[in-house]
C-alpha positions as CSV (number, residue, x, y, z in Angstrom):
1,X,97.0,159.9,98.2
2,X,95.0,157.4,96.3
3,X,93.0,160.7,94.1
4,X,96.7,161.9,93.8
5,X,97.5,158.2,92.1
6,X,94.3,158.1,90.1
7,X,92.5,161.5,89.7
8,X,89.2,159.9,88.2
9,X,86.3,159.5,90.7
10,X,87.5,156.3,92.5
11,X,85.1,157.1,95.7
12,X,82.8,153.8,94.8
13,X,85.5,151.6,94.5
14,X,87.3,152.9,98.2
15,X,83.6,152.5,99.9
16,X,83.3,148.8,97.9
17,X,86.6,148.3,99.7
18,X,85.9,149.4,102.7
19,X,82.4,147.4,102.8
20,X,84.8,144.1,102.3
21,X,83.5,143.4,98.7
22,X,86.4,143.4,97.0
23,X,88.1,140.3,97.9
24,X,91.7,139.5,97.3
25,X,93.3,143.3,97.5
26,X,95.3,144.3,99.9
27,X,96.4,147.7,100.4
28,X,99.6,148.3,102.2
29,X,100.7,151.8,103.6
30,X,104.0,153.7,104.4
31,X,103.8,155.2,107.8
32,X,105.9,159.0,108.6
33,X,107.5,158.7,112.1
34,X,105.6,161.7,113.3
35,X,102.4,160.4,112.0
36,X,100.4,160.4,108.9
37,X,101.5,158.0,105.8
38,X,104.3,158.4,103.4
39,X,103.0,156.2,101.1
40,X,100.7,153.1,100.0
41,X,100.5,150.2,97.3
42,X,97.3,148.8,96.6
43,X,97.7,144.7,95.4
44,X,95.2,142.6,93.8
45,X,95.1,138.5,92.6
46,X,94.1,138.6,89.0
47,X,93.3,135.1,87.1
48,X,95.7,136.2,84.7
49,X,97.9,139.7,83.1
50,X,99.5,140.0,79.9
51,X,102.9,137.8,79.3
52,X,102.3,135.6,82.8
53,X,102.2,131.7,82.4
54,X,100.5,131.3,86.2
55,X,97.2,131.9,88.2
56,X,96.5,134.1,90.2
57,X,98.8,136.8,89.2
58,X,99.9,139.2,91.9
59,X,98.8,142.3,90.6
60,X,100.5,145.7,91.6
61,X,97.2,147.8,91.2
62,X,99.3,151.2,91.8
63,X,101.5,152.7,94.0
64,X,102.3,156.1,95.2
65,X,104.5,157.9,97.7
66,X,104.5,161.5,98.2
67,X,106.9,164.2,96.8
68,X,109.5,164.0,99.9
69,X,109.0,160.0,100.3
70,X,110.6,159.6,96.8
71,X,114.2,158.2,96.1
72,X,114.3,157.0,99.5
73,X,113.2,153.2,99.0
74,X,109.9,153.7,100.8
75,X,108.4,152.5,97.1
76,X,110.6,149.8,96.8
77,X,109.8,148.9,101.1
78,X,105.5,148.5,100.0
79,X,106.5,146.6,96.5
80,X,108.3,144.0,98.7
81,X,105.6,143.5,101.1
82,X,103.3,143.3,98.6
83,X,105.4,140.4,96.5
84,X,105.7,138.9,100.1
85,X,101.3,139.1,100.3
86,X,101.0,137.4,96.5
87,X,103.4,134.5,97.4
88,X,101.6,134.1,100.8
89,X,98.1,134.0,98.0
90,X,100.0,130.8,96.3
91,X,101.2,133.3,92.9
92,X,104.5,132.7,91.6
93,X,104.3,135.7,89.2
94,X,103.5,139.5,89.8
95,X,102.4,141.9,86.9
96,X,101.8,145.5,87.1
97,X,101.2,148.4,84.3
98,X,101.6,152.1,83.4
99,X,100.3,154.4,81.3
100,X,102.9,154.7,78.0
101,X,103.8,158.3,79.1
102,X,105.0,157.2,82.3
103,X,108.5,157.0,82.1
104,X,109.5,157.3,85.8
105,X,107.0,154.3,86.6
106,X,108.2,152.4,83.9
107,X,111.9,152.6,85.1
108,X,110.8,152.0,88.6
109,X,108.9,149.1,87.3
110,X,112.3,147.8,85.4
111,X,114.5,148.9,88.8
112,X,111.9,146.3,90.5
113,X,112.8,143.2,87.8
114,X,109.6,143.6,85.7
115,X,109.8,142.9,82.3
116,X,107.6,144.3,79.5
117,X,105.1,142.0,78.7
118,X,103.2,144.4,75.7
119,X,102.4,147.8,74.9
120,X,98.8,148.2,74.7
121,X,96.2,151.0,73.0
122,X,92.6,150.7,74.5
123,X,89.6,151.8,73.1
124,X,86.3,152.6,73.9
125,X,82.7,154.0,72.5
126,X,79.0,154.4,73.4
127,X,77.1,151.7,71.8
128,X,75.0,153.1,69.0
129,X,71.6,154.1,69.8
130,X,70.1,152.1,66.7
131,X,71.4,148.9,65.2
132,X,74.0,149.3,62.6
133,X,72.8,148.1,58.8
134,X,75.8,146.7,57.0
135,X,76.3,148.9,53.6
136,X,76.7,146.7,50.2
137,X,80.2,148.2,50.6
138,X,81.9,145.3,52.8
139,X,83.5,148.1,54.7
């Protein structure tokens, strides 16, 4: 479920988990009555998220349910528990994000009560194998 959520290589971060060194995350599952899980939410305490006043932030680090699990609150059922975890950590705001394209996460996250805080474009590059000489040109 959780390379369904995030595709990328996230096999480090799972074994970190696992090994107990990542403190404050908590991972909460969705059980099937015959066995197996339905789903999971994966919660984290962050000093602070975009638009939030408090700290620590209850941070909704990503959620995911599987196809036949959808539309049938099970989502809604691991967000709960997991706003029920950050106010038991002392936070009195959650946060949570999406990518921009994600439109049915961003209407589940509004269905929820979130609000948008920003709308953000990161970037990224290799540092430059030999220092950069600033040109007379200013640019």
């Amino acid at each position: 479920m959780r390379s369904a959520l995030w595709p990328d290589d996230h096999r480090q971060e799972v074994d970190r988990f696992y090994a107990g060194e990542l403190v404050g995350m908590a991972v909460f599952v969705a059980p099937r009555p015959g066995g197996g899980l339905r789903g999971f939410a994966e919660w984290g305490l962050r000093p602070f998220a975009e638009g939030c006043r408090t700290s620590p932030v209850g941070y909704l680090e990503g959620i995911w349910t599987d196809e036949d699990a959808r539309r049938s609150r099970v989502a809604t059922a691991l967000y709960r528990i997991g706003a029920d975890w950050s106010r038991g950590q002392g936070c009195e705001e959650l946060a949570s994000d999406c990518a921009l394209d994600n439109l049915v996460s961003y209407r589940f996250h509004l269905s929820l009560g979130f609000e948008e805080a920003e709308r953000v474009i990161c970037f990224r590059r290799d540092v430059p194998t030999r220092p950069h000489v600033p040109s007379d040109s200013g640019a």
